[in-house]
N, C-alpha and C positions, 0 to 999 in steps of 0.2 A: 492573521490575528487570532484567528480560533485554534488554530495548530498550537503558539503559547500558551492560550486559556485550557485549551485540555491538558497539556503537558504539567502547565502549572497547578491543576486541579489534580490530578495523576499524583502528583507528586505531595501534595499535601496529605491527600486521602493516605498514602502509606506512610504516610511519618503519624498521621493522626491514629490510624489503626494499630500502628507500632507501640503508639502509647500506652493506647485500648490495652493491647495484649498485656505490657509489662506491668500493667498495673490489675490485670486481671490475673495474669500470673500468681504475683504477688499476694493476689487475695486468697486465691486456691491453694499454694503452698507452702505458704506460711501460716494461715490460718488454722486454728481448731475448732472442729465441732463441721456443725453443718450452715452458720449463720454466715461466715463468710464467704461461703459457695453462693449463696442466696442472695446476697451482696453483688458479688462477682457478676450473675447471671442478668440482675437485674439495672447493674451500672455499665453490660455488655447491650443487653438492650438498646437501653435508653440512648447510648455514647452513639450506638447504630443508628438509630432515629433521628438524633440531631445532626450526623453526616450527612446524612441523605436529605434531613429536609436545607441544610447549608448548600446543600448543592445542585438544587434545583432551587434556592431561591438566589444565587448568583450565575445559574444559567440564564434567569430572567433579567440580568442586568444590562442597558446599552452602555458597551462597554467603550464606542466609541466616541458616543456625546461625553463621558466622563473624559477622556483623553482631550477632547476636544475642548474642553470647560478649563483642564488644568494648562492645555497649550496657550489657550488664549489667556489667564492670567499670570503666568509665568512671563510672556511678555510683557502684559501693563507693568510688571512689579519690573521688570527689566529697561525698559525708558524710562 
């Protein structure tokens, strides 16, 4: 079960920092002047920030009473 949860967390993280990037990209060169490097740096930050703290706060999730919650009512709704 943790072997998925990392994989699946692996796999977010690079689509989510892929994002980071194209749109940080986007800000550095396309942009004029120096405001949207500042922009960039600051929306690089932040995007960094809230990974990390997404992911240490769904490390702390029991991920099996959640499974376990949705097994058992998938059945009542199933009789």
């Amino acid at each position: 079960m943790k072997g998925i949860i990392l994989i699946l967390t692996f796999i977010i993280s690079v689509l989510y920092l892929w994002y980071v990037f194209a749109i940080i990209y986007h800000l550095i060169r396309f942009g004029v002047g120096v405001k949207p490097k500042f922009l960039a740096l600051f929306f690089f930050i932040g995007s960094f920030l809230l990974l990390i703290l997404a992911i240490l706060a769904y490390s702390q999730v029991n991920w099996e009473e959640i499974l376990k919650f949705i097994s058992d009512k998938i059945k009542m709704i199933s009789l």
